[in-house]
Structures are given as structure tokens and as C-alpha cells.
N, C-alpha and C positions, 0 to 999 in steps of 0.2 A: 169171548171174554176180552181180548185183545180190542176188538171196538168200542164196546162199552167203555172200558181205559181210556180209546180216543178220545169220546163224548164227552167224560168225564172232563179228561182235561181242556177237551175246548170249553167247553163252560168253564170252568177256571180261570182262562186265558181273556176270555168274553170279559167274565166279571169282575176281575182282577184289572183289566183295560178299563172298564168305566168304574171302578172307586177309584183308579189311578188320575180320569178324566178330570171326579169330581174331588176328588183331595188335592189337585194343579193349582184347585181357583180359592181352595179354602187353606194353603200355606202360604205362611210369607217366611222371606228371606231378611238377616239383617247382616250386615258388617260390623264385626265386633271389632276389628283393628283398627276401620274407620270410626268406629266411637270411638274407640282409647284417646285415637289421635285427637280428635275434633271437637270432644266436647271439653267445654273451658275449665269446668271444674274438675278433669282428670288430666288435665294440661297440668294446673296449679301445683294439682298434687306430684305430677313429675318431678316439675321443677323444684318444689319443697323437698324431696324426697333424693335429689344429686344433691342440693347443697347440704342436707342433712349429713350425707353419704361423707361428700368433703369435709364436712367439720371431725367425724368420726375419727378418717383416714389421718386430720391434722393433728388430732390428739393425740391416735396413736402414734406416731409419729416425734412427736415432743416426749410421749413416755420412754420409748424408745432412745430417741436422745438423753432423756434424765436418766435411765438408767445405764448408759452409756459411758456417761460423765462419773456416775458414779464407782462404777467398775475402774474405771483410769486415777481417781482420783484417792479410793480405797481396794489396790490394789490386794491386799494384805487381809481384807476385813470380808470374807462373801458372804458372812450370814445379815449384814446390813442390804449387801445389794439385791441377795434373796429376799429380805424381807422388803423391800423398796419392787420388787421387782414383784409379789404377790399382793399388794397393796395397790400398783399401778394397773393389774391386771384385774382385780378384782372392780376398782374405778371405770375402767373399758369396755368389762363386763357388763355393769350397770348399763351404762350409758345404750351399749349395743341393745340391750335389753328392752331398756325406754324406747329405742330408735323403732324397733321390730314390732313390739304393741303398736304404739301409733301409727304405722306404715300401714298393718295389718286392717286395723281397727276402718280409718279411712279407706281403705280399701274396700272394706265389705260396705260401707256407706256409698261407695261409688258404685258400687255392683248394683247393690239393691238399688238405686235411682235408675240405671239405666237397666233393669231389668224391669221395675216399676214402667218406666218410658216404654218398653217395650212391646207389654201388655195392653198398655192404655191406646199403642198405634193395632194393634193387633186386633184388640176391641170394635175401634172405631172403623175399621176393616174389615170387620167379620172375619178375621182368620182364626180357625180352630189352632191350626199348629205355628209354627216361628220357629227356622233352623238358621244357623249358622252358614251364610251366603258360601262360604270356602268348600262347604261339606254338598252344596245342592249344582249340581252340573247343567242341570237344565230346566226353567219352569221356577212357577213362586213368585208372588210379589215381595218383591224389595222394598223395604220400610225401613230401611236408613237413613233419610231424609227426612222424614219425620219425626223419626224415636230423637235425632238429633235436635229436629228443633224444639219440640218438648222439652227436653234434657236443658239446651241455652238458654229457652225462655223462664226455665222454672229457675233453673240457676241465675241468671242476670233479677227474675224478681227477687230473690231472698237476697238478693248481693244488695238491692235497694231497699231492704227492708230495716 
């Protein structure tokens, strides 16, 4: 009984070794953090995305202040600076709100492009699978250099369209 078991598992071990062989040549790897980084149109949207950030922090900031002023100035009166102070937060509110859809929104538009990209190197590659280069230790074609130039080229032609 006990050998049988062996046998068993050496065949296991055998056959498990060559799907391991043939799935090395049919995965590719990409770098997701080097796309974040590198490709132009999720550059943009960083940078859209701090100064967004800064305008937020500058409003809240002056509401802040205006309610500030108001409290020193109607010391006497807090159902004014209450009500000033739920009218500025409700304002922040929005605005935070607006900020978040669009962040979001763009965002899922950068994913799917560079997931789209991904597929299209992956295709022309014959790769079945495509993991995440962080997650695979050894083994895999890397098609991060591709998925990227895809990604630049499509973006640089719709920027001249």
C-alpha cells in the first residue's frame, strides 16, 4: 500500500513538474506600479488629483476661518455660527463628493485602458495567464514594456485627435 502512495505521488510530482514546465512559457508578468508610474495618462490624473486635493484642503480651510471670525465676532449669538457652520459643512460636503465621483470614475477608466493594454500584449504573446510581477518570484515573461507602450501610444494618439 505504502508504494502504491509512492507511485502515486511520483506521478503527481512528474506531472505537476511539466504543467509547471508548460505554464513558465504560457504566463506573463507585468508591473503594475511601473504602469501607475509611467504611463502619461495616469501621471495626469495624479497630478489633477493633488491639486484637486489642495483646492479642497484650501476651502476647507477659509470655512474654517469664516467660521472662526464668526464665533469672535458674534460671540453672543451661536445659533448663527451653527447655522453658518452647517451650511459651510454641508458646502464641503458636496464639493468632497464631486471630488470622489470623479477621482473614482477616472480611475476605473485608467484601469480598464491599462488592463485592456494588457490583454492586447498578452494576446500577441500567446500568454494564457498575466500576474502581477511582485506576486511571481521566478519565471514569466514580463510585458511591461509593452502593455506601456500600447498604453503611450494610444494615449499620445487620442491627445492628437
Amino acid at each position: 500500500m505504502k508504494r502504491i502512495a509512492t507511485l502515486a505521488m511520483t506521478a503527481l510530482l512528474l506531472a505537476g513538474g511539466a504543467a509547471r514546465a508548460f505554464a513558465a512559457d504560457s504566463i506573463g508578468t507585468v508591473d503594475y506600479d511601473r504602469l501607475v508610474r509611467s504611463y502619461n495618462k495616469a501621471q495626469a490624473f495624479s497630478e489633477d488629483m493633488k491639486t484637486k486635493e489642495a483646492e479642497l484642503e484650501k476651502t476647507r480651510n477659509e470655512y474654517v476661518k469664516q467660521i472662526k471670525d464668526t464665533k469672535a465676532k458674534s460671540p453672543n449669538n451661536p445659533v448663527a455660527v451653527d447655522q453658518l457652520q452647517k451650511k459651510l459643512e454641508d458646502q464641503l460636503n458636496a464639493k468632497v463628493q464631486t471630488f470622489r465621483t470623479h477621482e473614482e470614475g477616472q480611475a476605473k477608466v485608467i484601469e480598464a485602458e491599462m488592463n485592456a493594454a494588457i490583454e492586447g500584449a498578452a494576446k500577441s504573446k500567446s500568454l494564457s495567464v498575466v500576474l502581477a510581477k511582485q506576486t511571481v518570484l521566478l519565471g514569466g515573461t514580463d510585458i511591461t514594456t509593452d502593455v506601456l507602450g500600447r498604453l503611450n501610444a494610444s494615449s499620445a494618439s487620442s491627445t492628437k485627435k
